[in-house]
Every structure is written in structure tokens, then in C-alpha cells.
C-alpha positions in Angstrom: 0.0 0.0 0.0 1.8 3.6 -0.6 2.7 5.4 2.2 0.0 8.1 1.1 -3.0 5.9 1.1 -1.9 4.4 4.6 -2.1 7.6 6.3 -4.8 8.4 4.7 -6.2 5.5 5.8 -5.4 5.0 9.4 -5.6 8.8 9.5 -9.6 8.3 9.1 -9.8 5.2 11.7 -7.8 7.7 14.0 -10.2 10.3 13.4 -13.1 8.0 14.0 -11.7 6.3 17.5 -11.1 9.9 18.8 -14.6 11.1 17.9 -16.8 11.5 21.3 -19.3 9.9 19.7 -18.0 7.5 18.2 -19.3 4.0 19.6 -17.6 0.6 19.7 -19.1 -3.1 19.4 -20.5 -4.3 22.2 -17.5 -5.8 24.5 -19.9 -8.3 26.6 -21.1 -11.9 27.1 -23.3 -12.6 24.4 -22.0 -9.1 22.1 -22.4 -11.5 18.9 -25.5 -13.2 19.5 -27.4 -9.4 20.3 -25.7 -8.2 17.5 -24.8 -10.8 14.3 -27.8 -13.2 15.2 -30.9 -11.5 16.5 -30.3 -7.7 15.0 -28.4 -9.1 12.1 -31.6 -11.7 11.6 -34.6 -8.8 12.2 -33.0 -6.7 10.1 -32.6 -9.1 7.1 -36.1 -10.2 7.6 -37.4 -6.2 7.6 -35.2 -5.7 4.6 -36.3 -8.6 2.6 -40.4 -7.9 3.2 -41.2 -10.5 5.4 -42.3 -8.5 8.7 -42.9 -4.9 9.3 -40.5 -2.3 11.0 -42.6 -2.9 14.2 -42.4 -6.2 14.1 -38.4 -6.8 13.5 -38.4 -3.9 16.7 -40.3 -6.0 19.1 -38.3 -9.6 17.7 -35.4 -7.7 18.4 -36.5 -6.2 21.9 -37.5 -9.9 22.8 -34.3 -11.4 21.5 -32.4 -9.0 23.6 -33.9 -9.4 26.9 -33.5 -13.3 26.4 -30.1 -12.7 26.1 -29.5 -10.3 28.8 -32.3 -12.7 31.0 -29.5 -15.6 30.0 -26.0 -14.1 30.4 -27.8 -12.2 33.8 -29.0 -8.9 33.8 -26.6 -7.6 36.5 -24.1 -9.2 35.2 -24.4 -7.8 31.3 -24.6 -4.3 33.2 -21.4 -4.6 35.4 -19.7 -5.8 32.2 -20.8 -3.2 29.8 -19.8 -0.7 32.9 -16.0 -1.9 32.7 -16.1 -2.1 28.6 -16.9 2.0 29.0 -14.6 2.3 31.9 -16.9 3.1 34.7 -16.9 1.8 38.0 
């Protein structure tokens, strides 16, 4: 890669990490199934006609709380606590 298009390059995924609001995956128990099963699912399922926006919402909202109901909701809160940093 020239030297040119590498900075340019990392000079954007700099520029993106550094902006406050910027937001990262999800660093938690469970991060892929919330987000490459159930959202990744709903949202295929909107997108090719099968249900309605409302619909892939409340699949999503359901799939979620299952998951966070499985890993343990205190648990999934302490842990996306220390992914940000906080106490």
C-alpha cells in the first residue's frame, strides 16, 4: 500500500476512534448473538419484506432481553460498565 493511502487510511480510523461519539461493538457476554444473530436476523427479515418495522423492533426487543435474561441482567450491566470504563 503507498505510504499516502496508509495515512490516509489509518488517518480516518484515528479520526473515527477519537470522535466523542463514536461508539464501539459491544464488549460483553453474548455481544455476537445481540448483534450478528438476533439484529443481524430482524433486520434481514425487515429488509427482505417479510415482517414490518414494528415487528423486527419487538423480535429484536425480545431477543435481547433473552439474552441479557441468560448471560444475567446484572451481570451484562457490570460488564458493559468496565467495557466503558466506569466503576
Amino acid at each position: 500500500m503507498p505510504k499516502e493511502l496508509a495515512d490516509n487510511y489509518l488517518g480516518a480510523i484515528n479520526g473515527a476512534l477519537n470522535n466523542p461519539n463514536m461508539a464501539s461493538d459491544m464488549k460483553i457476554p453474548g455481544a455476537q448473538k445481540y448483534t450478528g444473530v438476533i439484529l443481524d436476523t430482524e433486520l434481514a427479515r425487515y429488509l427482505a419484506g417479510e415482517i414490518t418495522v414494528d415487528e423486527a423492533l419487538k423480535n429484536i426487543e425480545a431477543g435481547w432481553e433473552e439474552t441479557t435474561d441468560d448471560f444475567g441482567r446484572d451481570a451484562q450491566i457490570k460488564a458493559q460498565a468496565a467495557a466503558l470504563g466506569l466503576k
